[in-house]
N, C-alpha and C positions, 0 to 999 in steps of 0.2 A: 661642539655646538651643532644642532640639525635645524638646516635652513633648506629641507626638503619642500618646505609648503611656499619660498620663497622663488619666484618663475623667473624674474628681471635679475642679469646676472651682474650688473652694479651694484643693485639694492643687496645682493645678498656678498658680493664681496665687501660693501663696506661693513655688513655685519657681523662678518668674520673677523676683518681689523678691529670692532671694536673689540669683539669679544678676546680677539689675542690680548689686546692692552689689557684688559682688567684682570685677564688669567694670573695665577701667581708663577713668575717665574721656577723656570725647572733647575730644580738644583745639579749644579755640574757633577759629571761625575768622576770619582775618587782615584787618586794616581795608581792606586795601587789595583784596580779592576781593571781587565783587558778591554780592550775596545768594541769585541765583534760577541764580548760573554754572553750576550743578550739576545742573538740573533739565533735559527733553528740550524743546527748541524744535519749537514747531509754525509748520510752512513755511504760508503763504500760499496757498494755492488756489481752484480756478476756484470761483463763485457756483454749490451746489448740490450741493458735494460734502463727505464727510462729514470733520470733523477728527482724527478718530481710529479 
């Protein structure tokens, strides 16, 4: 939801509550999918160089 044009920061928290409630829930995810499959792997590199 973008509540960029929204200044008062109540007005726009409660507009996120709502917006969470009417969202359709996320469906959980599967036993059989690792937990972190989703996230970016960081490769290996030389001694000295930066990981990100």
């Amino acid at each position: 939801m973008n509540t960029k044009n929204v200044a008062d920061k109540a007005e726009r928290k409660k507009l996120k509550r709502v917006a969470r409630k009417k969202a359709t829930p996320k469906p959980k995810r599967p036993s059989d999918v690792a937990r972190g499959s989703r996230k970016r792997k960081v490769k290996k590199l030389v001694k000295g160089q930066r990981k990100r």
